[in-house]
Each structure stands twice: as structure tokens, then as C-alpha cells.
N, C-alpha and C positions, 0 to 999 in steps of 0.2 A: 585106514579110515573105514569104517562100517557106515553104513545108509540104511534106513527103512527101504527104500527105496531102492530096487533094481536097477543095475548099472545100463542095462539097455533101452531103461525107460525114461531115463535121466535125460537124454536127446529130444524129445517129445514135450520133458516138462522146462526145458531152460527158457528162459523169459517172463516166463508166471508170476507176475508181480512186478514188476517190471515193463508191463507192456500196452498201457491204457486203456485194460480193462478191467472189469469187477467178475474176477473168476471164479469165484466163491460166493457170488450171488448174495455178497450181505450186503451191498449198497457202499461198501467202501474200494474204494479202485485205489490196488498197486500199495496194499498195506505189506506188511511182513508172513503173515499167515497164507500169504498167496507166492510167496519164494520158496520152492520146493529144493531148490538145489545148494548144497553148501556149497562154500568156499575155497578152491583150492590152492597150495603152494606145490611151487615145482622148483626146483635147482637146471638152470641151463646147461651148465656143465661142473665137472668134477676136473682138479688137475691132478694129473697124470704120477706127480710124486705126494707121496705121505706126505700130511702136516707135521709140524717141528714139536707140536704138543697139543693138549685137548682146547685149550684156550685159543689159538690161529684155527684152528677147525672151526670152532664157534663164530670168533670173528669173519672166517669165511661165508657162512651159513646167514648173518647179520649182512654183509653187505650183497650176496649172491641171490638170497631167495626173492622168486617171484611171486606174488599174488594175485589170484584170476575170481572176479564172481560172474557169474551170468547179471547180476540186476547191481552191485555196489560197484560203488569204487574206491569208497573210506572203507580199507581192509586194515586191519592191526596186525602185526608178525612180530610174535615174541619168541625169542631164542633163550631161556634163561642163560643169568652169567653163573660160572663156579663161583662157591662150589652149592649153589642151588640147584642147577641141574642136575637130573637123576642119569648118568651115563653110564652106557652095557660098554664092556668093552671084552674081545675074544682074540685069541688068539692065531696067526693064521699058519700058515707052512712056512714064510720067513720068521723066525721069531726076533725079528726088530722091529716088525710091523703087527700092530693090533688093526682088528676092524671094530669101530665104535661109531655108537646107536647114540645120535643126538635128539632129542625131542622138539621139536618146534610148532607150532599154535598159529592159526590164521581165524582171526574174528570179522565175522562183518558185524561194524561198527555201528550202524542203521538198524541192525535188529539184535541186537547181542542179547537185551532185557529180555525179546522176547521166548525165544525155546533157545538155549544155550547148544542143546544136541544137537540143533539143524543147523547154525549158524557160528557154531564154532568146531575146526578141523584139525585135531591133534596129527601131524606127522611123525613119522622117522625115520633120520638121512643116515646112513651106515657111509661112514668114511674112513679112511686109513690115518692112523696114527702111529708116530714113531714111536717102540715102544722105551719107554724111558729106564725100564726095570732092567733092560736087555743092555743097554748103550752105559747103564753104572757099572755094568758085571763087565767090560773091555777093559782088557788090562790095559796099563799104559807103556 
């Protein structure tokens, strides 16, 4: 995620809009143009074995991801389903196992209209997948 905004000064601006007052001096208190800070999602944890395929990754991703604003709490978390999602996938030193680049999105919902680029936060969760290509080629 990219910010105008410097990540050390991000500390300084969280609550801005959010905080019962008119910080921007235009007579409107706790509008969206005074929320400096976007949106974040985070994953708590990751399990320890590869997914069975790209599709349980995703579904992981749908029930695990969390969303944090400093000022909302109507946050949106879109995971596209396959095969609309745009997924990297590489290869690692097992070759049963790929590491794949899921995309995932967090909107706050209260200003979405208004600047998309402050208010909405494209991630990407690199997770392990079984690789499917690898598990055809086993003999039987």
C-alpha cells in the first residue's frame, strides 16, 4: 500500500475526523476530507501447511482477514472469487509447493464516494499452495 502520507506521521494524524472537531477549519466537524488515514487489513495468522488449492486459500483469506480504521467501522473486505482474481503464483525450492499472491481490498464504506485513493486499501497475502501441476506428474 502506498500513502501520500509518511508512515511516521501517520501516528500524529489518526483520529482526524473522527474526533469532534472541525480540523480543517471549514465549519464542517468529522467530515471525510478530515480522515487522513486509510484502511487497514491484516491476517492473524497463516497455517503452518500449504492450501489443497487456490480456491481454500481464498476462502481462508474471506473468513481470516481483519479490518482496522482509526475513524470507521463499516469497512468492506473484498477477496475476489476465481477465476476473477488476478493470482501470481511462483515457484519455491519444494516443487509441490507454489507461493501465491492473492489481492484483497478494504473500503471504508462512510467515505468510499469520496477520494477512493485514501479510503480504499488494495493488499497482497503471498500464501503457499499445493502445486497442482507437480501432484499430476506423480506416478501412481
Amino acid at each position: 500500500i502506498t500513502s501520500p502520507i509518511p508512515t511516521t506521521d501517520l501516528v500524529a494524524l489518526r483520529g482526524l475526523g473522527c474526533d469532534g472537531i472541525d480540523n480543517d477549519l471549514d465549519c464542517l466537524i468529522d467530515e471525510c476530507d478530515e480522515d487522513l488515514v486509510p484502511p487497514t487489513l491484516k491476517l492473524p495468522y497463516v497455517p503452518d501447511d500449504p492450501f489443497k488449492s487456490e480456491a481454500d486459500a481464498i476462502a481462508f483469506l474471506r473468513e481470516n482477514l481483519c479490518a482496522e480504521d482509526d475513524c470507521a467501522a463499516n469497512l468492506l473486505i473484498i477477496v475476489p472469487p476465481l477465476p476473477n482474481i488476478n493470482i501470481t503464483c511462483i515457484p519455491t525450492l519444494n516443487p509441490d509447493i507454489q507461493n501465491c499472491t492473492f489481492p484483497a481490498r478494504v473500503t471504508d464504506t462512510r467515505c468510499r464516494d469520496e477520494d477512493a485513493g485514501r479510503f480504499t486499501a488494495v493488499y497482497r497475502f503471498v500464501l503457499e499452495v499445493v502445486n497442482a501441476a507437480a501432484i499430476s506428474l506423480v506416478p501412481l
